[in-house]
C-alpha positions in Angstrom: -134.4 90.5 14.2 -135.7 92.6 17.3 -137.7 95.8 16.7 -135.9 99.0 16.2 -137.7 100.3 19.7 -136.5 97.2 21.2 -132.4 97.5 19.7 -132.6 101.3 20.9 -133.6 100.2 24.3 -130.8 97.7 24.5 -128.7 100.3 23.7 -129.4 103.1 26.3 -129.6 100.4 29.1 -126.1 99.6 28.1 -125.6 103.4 28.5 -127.0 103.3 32.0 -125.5 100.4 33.4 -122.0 101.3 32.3 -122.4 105.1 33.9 -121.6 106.5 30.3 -121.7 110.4 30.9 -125.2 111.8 30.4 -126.7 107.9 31.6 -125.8 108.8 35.7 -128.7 108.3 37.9 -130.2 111.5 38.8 -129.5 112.7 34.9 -132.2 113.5 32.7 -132.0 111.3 29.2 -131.9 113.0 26.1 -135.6 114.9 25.2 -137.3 112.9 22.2 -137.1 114.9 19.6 -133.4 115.0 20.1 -133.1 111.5 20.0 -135.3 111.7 16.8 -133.5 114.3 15.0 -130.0 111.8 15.6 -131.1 109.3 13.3 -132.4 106.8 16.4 -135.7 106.4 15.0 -139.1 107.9 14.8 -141.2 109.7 17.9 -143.1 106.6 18.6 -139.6 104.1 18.5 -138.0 107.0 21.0 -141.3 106.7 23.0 -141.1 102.8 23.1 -137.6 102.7 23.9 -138.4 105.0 27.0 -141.4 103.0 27.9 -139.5 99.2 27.8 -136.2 101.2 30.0 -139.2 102.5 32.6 -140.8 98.4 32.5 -137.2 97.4 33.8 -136.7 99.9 36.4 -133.9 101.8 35.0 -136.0 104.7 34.9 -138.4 107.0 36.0 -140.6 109.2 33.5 -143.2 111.9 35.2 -144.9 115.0 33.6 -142.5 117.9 33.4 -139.1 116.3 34.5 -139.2 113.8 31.6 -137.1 110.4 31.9 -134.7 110.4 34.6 -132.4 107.5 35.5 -132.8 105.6 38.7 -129.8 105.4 41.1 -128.4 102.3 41.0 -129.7 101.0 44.3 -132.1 102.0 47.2 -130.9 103.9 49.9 -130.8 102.3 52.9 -132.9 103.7 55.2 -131.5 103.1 58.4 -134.3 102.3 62.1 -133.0 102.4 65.2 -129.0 103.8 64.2 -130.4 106.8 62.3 -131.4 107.9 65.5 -128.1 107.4 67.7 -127.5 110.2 70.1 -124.0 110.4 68.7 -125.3 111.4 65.4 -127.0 114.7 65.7 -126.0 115.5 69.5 -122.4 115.6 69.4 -121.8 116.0 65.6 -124.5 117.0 62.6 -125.4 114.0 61.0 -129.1 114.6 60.5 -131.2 111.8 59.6 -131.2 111.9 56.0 -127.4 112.6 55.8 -127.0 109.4 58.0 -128.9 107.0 55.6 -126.9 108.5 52.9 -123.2 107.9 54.7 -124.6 104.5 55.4 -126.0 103.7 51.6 -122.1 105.4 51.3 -124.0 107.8 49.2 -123.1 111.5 48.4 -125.7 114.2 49.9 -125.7 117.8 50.5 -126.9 119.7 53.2 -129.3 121.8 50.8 -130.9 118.7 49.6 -133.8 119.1 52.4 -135.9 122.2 51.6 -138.3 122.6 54.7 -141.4 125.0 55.2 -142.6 125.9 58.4 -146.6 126.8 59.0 -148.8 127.3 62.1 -152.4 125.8 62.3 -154.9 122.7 61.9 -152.7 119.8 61.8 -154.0 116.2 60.8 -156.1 114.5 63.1 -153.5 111.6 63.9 -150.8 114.3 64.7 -153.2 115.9 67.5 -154.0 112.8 68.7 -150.7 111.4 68.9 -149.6 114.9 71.1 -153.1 113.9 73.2 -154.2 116.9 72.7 -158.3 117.7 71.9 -159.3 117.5 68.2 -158.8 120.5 66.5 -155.7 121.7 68.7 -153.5 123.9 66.1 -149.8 122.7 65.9 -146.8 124.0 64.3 -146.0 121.7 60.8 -142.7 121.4 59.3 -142.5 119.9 55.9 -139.5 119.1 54.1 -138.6 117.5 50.6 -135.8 115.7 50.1 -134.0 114.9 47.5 -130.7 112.6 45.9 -129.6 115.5 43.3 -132.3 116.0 41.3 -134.5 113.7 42.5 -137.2 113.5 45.2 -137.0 110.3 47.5 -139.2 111.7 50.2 -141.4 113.5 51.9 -141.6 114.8 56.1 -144.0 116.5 58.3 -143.3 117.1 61.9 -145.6 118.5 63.8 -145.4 119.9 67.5 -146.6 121.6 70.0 -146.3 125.8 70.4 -145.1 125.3 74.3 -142.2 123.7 72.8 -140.7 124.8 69.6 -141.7 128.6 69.7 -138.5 131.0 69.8 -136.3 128.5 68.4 -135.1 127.1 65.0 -137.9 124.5 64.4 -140.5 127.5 63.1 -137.3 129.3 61.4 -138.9 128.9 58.1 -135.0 129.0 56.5 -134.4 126.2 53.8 -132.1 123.5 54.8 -132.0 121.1 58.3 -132.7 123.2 61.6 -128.8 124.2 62.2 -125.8 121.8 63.5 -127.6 118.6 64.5 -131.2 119.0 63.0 -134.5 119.0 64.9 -133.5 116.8 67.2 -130.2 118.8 68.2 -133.1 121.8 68.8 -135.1 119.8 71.2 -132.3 119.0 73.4 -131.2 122.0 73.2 -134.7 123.4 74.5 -134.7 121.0 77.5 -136.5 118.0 75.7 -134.0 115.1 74.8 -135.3 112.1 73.3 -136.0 108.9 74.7 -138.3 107.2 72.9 -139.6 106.1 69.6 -142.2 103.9 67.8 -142.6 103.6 64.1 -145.7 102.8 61.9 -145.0 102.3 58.4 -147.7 101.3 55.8 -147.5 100.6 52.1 -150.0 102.6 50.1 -151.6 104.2 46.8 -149.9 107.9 46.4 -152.8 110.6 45.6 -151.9 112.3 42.1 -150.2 115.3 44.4 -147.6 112.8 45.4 -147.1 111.4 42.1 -145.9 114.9 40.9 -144.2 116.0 43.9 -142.1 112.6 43.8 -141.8 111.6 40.4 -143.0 108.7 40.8 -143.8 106.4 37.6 -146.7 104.8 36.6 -148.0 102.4 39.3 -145.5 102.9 41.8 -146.5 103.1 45.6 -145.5 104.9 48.2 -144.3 103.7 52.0 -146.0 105.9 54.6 -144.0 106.5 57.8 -145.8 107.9 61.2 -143.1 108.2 63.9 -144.0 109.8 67.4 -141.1 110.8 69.6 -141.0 110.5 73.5 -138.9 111.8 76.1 -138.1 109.7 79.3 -140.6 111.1 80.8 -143.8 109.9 78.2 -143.8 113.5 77.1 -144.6 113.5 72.8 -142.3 115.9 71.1 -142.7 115.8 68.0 -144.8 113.5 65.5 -144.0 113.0 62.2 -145.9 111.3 59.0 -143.1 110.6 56.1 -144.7 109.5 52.5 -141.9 107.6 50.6 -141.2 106.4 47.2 -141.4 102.8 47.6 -138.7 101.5 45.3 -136.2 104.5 46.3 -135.4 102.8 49.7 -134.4 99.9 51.7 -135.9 99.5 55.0 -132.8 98.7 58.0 -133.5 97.8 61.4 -131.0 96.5 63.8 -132.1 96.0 67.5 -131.9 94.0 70.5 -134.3 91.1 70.8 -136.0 91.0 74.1 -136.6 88.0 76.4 -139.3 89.3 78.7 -139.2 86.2 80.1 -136.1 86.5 81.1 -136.2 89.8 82.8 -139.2 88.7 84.7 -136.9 86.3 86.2 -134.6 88.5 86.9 -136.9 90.5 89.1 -138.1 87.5 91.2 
């Protein structure tokens, strides 16, 4: 006969899996003691029940958000088509919204809180911008979030000369307008050209673990992304810290034959 902690477990993860309302991912499971004063065992079965659900991946349990259910999959996070012109140029599919649409995912636009501040900026984000250590930059951090829970963190950084007077140091909540930060760059004479992508598997720092909700032992994926235009100019450089298990990395792109375009040329 299994353990009563072990029968309860059985029981919620059947909860989860079939969607039963109050079991959705994003939703918050029932507070111990409630569980305990409803006849399905003691503190420390309710608290092993919680524990074996978390072991499995069907939830996530952090200090002062409790146990929260997982969504059901990663989102896909999408590489090169997040990024298409057609997105956030001629329509207002920021990045985020277009991993969601793609992971055919719900969002909403308020689901990105942002703040904007003016000053020293991380070494890699001055470098990347080639501009002399200690150069002060304007930072804009957002948290994102599926409902009620976090998936990610965002820092841009960039340079005065080219965001100052437009939506990009508007410290409002929410994306920067119809089309994002990229939309505001275009706008402002820089359109993008060019990216590269540095992502890195890592140990989060306690801040992280609480701003994310991340549980026990899980690690984050850190992003750094620096943005060209034709012209080799850096517009905006950007380190992303992501839960790991929240996403699924996409990238789609044309292989090259270097080779072949030599030949071409002779």
């Amino acid at each position: 006969m299994a353990p009563k902690w072990r029968e309860l477990a059985d029981k919620l993860a059947d909860r989860i899996r079939s969607g039963e309302q109050g079991y959705q991912p994003g939703q918050q499971l029932p507070h111990i003691r409630d569980l305990v004063d409803q006849g399905e065992g003691s503190k420390a079965t309710v608290h092993a029940a919680y524990k074996a659900l978390e072991a499995e991946g069907l939830v996530t349990s952090s200090r002062g958000h409790g146990t929260v259910v997982r969504a059901a999959a990663p989102l896909k996070r999408l590489g090169v088509g997040r990024y298409d012109k057609a997105k956030w140029r001629d329509g207002d599919e920021v990045a985020f919204i277009a991993d969601r649409v793609a992971s055919g995912r719900a969002y909403k636009r308020n689901e990105q809180t942002q703040k904007v501040s003016f000053g020293e900026a991380p070494p890699a984000a001055v470098a990347a911008h080639g501009l002399p250590a200690g150069t002060p930059l304007y930072a804009r951090a957002r948290l994102v979030k599926e409902g009620e829970q976090p998936t990610h963190t965002l820092t841009s950084y960039y340079r005065p000369e080219h965001v100052e007077g437009t939506r990009l140091v508007d410290p409002t909540p929410g994306p920067a307008g119809r089309g994002g930060g990229f939309r505001v760059l275009y706008d402002a004479g820089y359109e993008i050209d060019t990216m590269k992508e540095e992502i890195f598997a890592r140990v989060p720092t306690p801040e992280e673990v609480k701003l994310l909700q991340l549980p026990p032992g899980e690690p984050v994926v850190e992003l750094h992304r620096t943005t060209y235009t034709a012209d080799g100019t850096v517009v905006e450089f950007a380190i992303g810290v992501h839960a790991a298990s929240r996403f699924a990395w996409e990238y789609d792109f044309k292989v090259p034959d270097s080779a072949q375009d030599e030949k071409g040329r002779t």
